[in-house]
N, C-alpha and C positions, 0 to 999 in steps of 0.2 A: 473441471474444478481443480487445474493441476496450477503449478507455480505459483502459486501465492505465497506474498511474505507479509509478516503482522509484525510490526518495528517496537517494540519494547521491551523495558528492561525495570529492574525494581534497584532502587538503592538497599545498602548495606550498612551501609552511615549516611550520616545527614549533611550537606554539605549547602549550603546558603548561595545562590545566582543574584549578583546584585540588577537590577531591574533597571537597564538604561535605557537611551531615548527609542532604541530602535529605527525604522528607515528612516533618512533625510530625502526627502526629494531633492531633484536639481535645483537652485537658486530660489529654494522657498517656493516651488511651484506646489499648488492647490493638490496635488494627484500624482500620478506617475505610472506608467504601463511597462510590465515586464513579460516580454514571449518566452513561453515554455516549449520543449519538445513532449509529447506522448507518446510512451514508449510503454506496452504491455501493464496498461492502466496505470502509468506511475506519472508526475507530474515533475519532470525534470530542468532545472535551472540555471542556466551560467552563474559563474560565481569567482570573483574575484577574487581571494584571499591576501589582503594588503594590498589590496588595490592592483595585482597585475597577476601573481598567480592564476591563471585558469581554471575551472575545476567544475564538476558536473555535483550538483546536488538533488535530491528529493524533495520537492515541498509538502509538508507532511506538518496537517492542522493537528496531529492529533501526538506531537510528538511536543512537551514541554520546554526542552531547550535544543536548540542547533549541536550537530555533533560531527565532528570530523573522524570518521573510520580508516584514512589512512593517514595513519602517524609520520609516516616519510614527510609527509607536504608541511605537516606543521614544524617537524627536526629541519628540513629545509631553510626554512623563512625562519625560524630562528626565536620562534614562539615559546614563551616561558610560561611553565607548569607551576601550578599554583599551592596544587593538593594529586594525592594523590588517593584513590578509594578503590571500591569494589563493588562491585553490580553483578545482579544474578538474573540471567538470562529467561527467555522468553518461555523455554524446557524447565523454569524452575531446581536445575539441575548445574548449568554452568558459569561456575563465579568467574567473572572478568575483569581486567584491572581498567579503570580509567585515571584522565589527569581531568582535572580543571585548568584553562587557561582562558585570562578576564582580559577584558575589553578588547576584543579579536577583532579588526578593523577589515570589513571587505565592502567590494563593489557588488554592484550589478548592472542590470543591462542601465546604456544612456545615461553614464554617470551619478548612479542612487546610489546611495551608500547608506550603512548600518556602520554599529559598534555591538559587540554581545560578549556575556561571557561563553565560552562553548564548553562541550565533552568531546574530549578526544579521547578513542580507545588504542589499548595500547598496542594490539592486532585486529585485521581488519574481519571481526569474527564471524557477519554475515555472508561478505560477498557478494553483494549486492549485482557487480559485474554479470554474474553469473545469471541473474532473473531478468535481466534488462540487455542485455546484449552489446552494453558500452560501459564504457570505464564511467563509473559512480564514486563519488570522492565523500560524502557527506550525506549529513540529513540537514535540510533548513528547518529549524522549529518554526512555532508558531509566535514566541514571544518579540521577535523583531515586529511582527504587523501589529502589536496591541496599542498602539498609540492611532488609529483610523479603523479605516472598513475596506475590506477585504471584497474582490469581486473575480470570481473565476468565471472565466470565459471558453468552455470545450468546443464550441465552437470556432472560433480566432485563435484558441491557444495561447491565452495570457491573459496574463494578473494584471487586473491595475489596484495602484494603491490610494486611497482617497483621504486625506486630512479628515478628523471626525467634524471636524466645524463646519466643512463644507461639501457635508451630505444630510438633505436633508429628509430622504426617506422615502419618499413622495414618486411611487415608482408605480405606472398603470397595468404594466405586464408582469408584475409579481406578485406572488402571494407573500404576505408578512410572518411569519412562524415567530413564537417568543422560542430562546433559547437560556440555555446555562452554562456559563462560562466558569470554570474551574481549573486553575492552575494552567493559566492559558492556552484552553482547551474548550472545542463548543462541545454540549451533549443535546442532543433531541429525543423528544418526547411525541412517539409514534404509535400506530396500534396493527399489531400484529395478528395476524388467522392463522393459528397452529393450524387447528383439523378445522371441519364444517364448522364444528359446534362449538369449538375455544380461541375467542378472542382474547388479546391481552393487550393491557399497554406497557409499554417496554422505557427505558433511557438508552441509548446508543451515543455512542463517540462517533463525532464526526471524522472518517480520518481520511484523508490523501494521501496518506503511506501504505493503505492497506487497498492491494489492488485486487481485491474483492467484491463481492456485492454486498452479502452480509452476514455477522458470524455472531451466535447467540450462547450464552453462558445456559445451559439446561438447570432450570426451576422446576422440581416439582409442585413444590409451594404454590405459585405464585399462574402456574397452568401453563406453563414454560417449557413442555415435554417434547421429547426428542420424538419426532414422527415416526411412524410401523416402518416404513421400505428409506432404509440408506443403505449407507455402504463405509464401510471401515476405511482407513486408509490414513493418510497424510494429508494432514492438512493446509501444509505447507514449510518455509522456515520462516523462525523467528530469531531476533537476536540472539545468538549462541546455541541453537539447538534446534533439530524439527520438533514441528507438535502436531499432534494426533489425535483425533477424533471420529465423529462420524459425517458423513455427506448426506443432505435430503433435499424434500422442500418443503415448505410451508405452504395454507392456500393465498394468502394476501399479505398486502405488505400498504400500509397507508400514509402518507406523509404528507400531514400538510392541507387534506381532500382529494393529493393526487394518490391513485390505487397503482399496485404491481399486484398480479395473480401470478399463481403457479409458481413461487421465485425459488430457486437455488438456492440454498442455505447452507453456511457450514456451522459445526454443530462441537465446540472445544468445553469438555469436562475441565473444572478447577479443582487441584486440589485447595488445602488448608490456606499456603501462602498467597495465591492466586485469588483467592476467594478474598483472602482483608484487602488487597488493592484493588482491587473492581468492585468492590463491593455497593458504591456508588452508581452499578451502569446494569445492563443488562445483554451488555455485546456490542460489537463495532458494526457501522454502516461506511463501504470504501468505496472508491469511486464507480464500481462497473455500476451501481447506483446511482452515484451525484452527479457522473457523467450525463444521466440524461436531462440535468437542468444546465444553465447557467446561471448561478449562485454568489447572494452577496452577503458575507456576515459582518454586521455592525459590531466588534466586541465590545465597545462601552457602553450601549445601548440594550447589547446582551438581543440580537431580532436576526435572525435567518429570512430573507427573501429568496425566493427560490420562482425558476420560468422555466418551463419546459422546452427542452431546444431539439434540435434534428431527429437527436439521437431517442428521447423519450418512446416511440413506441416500439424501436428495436428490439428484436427478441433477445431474450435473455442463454445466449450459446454456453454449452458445458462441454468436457471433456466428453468423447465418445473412443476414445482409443487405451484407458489406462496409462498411458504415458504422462510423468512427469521430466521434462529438458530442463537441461543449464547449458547455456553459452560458454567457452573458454578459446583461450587462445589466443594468438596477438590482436586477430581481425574477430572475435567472438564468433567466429565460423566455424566453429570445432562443437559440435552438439553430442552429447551425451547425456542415456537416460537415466537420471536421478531415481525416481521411484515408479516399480510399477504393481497397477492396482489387483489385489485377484480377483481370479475370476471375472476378468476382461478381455478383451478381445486382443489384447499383445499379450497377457500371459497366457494366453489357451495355445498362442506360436512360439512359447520360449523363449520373448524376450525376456531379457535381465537388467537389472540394474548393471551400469559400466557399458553397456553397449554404445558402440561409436554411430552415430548416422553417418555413412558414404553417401548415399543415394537416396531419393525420394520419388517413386517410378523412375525413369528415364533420365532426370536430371539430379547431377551432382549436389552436395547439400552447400557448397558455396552461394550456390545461388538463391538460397535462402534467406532472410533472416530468422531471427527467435521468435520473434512476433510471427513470420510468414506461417512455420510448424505448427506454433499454437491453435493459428485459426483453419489449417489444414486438418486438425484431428480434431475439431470441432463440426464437422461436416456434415450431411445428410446420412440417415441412416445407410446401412446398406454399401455407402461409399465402399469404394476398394482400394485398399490402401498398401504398395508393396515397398519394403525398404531393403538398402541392403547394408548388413551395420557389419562392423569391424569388432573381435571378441578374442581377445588373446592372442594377436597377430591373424587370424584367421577369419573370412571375410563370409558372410552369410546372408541369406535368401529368404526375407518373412515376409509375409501375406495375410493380408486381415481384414474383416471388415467391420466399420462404425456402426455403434450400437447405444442405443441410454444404459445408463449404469443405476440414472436415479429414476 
C-alpha cells in the first residue's frame, strides 16, 4: 500500500474558470481515440501545449480543472497569467501560490484539440516525476471531456471520446450505474462491508489520479469505522504535503452488483477544514479498482457503464516489505527509500528513510524500473528479498523476508 498519491488541493479565494467548448475532434469527426501509457496505476497522456510543446500529463476524472505543475513550460511558450491566488495543500498545512491562465490551446493525440482555462503552480510541489518514474508535466482535468462521454479502455490503453449526440447507450456488455456529476466530477454510490455485521452505503469520487484502490473518510455516525488490525503509517503524498493515516481491510466492496472481498483500504482522518470539502463524499475509489472494468461515463446523461475486463479477478497485491520508493534522476533510475513502515520487515533490517537501492539480489537497480520494485516487494510471503543500498557514502548488506502487514 506504498506510493500512492491523492491529487488535491482546496482554494483560498474564489476564482471563476470560464467553461469552454472543450475537445474538438479532427474535422467534426463523431468520436476520437487517445492512447495512454500505464504507468504505477496512473493514466498518462501526451500533450501538446500550443499545439507542439510535448509534455506528459495525468488524466485525472477526479480533478476539477487541468493544471500545469511545471511553471518553466508555461514561462516558455510565453503564457500569460491572469490571477494570481493561494491553495492549501492536501496536508492541510501547506499554502501554495497559483496563477490562472485562460484559454490554454493544446493538442493531443491525431490532431484533437481543446481550449481550457488551467492552474499553473508556481513550484512543482508534488513531483509527480518521483511516483511514476518519467517526467509528468501536468494534470488533465476533467472539464475538457464535459461536452461527450468518456470511455476508458485498460485493456487497449485508451480513451476514446464520443460526441453526446452520437451515443446512444445501448450497450449489451455493460452494466448502467446512475451517477452524480458535481463540479465536473462523477461520484458513485456503492455499499461497503466494514466487518461481518456492518454494511454501509457510501459516495466515492471517481478518481484517475489516485492510484489506489480505495480510501475512506472514517464515520462513526454513519457505521463507517476504522476496522481492529491496520497499521499506522503514510499514506502516501498529496499536493504539497504527505498524509497520514491508517492501512486495513474491509470485508466487501460492491459496485454496481459487481462484489470485491477482502479489499485493502486506506483509512485518512479529516480534520475541521477537510471535513467542509468532502463533506459531500465518503472517500475516493482510484484506479487499482476501475482498472478492473472497462468504463464509460456519460456526463450529461450523469450513467456510469461499467464491464469487467482481464483484469477483474486479479488479486488485489499490497505492500509486504515496508518500503515506500521514489524515482529520481535524469533516467529515474536512481531509487530511494521515501518511507519505511514499523515494524516490517525492512525496518526490523535497518533500513531508513534516504537509503539509495544499488542492487536488488544479483542485479544492479538499473535494470529496474519503479513499477519493476513495486511489484517485487509485493511478492509471496516468505520471498527473500536482499538489497544492497548506499547510506552516507557507505554501501550496505540487507536481508528480509515478505510478510502481510494487514
Amino acid at each position: 500500500m506504498r506510493n500512492k498519491i491523492l491529487i488535491f488541493f482546496f482554494f483560498l479565494s474564489q476564482w471563476s474558470f470560464a467553461q469552454l467548448p472543450g475537445i474538438k475532434t479532427p474535422n467534426g469527426a463523431e468520436g476520437c481515440e487517445i492512447p495512454f501509457e500505464y504507468v504505477n496505476h496512473f493514466i498518462i497522456i501526451k500533450v501538446y501545449i500550443n499545439g507542439f510543446f510535448p509534455c506528459n500529463f495525468i488524466f485525472d476524472t477526479g480533478a476539477e480543472h487541468t493544471l500545469i505543475t511545471k511553471k518553466e513550460i508555461s514561462d516558455i511558450l510565453g503564457i500569460q497569467y491572469e490571477k494570481e491566488f493561494k491553495v492549501i495543500g492536501a496536508d492541510l498545512k501547506t499554502v501554495m501560490t497559483a496563477y490562472l491562465a485562460k484559454k490554454v490551446q493544446y493538442k493531443l493525440f491525431n490532431g484533437i484539440e481543446a481550449e481550457q482555462d488551467v492552474l499553473v503552480l508556481a513550484d512543482d510541489y508534488i513531483n509527480l516525476d518521483d511516483y511514476t518514474g518519467m517526467q509528468i508535466h501536468g494534470i488533465l482535468g476533467a472539464d475538457a471531456f464535459l461536452n461527450g462521454v468518456v470511455k476508458i479502455d485498460y485493456d487497449q490503453k485508451k480513451i476514446q471520446f464520443i460526441k453526446s449526440e452520437y451515443f446512444n447507450g445501448k450497450l449489451k456488455k455493460y452494466t448502467k450505474i446512475p451517477i452524480n456529476i458535481s463540479k465536473s466530477k462523477p461520484y458513485i454510490n456503492v455499499e461497503s462491508k466494514i466487518s461481518d455485521t456492518n454494511t454501509v452505503n457510501i459516495k466515492l469520487l471517481m478518481d484517475t489520479g489516485a492510484n489506489l484502490g480505495i480510501l475512506l473518510y472514517p464515520n462513526d455516525s454513519i457505521g463507517l469505522s476504522i476496522p481492529p488490525k491496520t497499521i499506522n503509517g503514510s499514506l502516501g503524498a498529496g499536493l504539497g504535503g504527505q498524509l497520514f493515516g491508517v492501512i486495513g481491510r474491509i470485508n466487501a466492496l460492491n459496485i454496481g452488483g459487481y462484489n470485491f472481498g477482502s479489499l485493502p483500504c486506506t483509512f485518512q482522518a479529516l480534520d475541521t477544514l477537510l471535513v467542509f470539502n468532502t463533506s459531500s463524499r465518503n472517500g475516493i475509489i482510484g484506479n487499482v479498482i476501475l482498472e478492473r472494468f472497462n468504463l464509460i461515463i456519460d456526463y450529461n446523461k450523469e450513467q456510469l457503464y461499467l464491464s469487467p475486463n482481464k483484469n477483474f479477478k486479479q488479486p488485489f497485491l499490497v505492500d509486504k516489505s515496508g518500503l515506500s520508493l521514489i524515482s529520481s534522476g535524469v533516467h529515474h533510475q536512481t531509487f530511494i527509500i521515501q518511507h519505511v513502515q514499523p515494524n516490517s520487515p525492512a525496518s526490523e533490517v535497518d533500513i531508513k528513510k534516504g537509503d539509495i537501492i544499488l542492487k536488488v539480489g544479483w542485479l544492479s537497480a538499473n535494470f529496474f524500473s519503479l513499477d519493476d520494485l513495486i511489484a517485487k516487494f509485493r511478492g509471496k510471503n516468505g520471498k527473500k528479498i536482499k538489497l544492497k543500498l548506499l547510506r552516507d557514502g557507505k554501501k550496505l548488506k540487507k536481508t528480509f523476508y515478505l510478510r502481510d502487514l494487514i
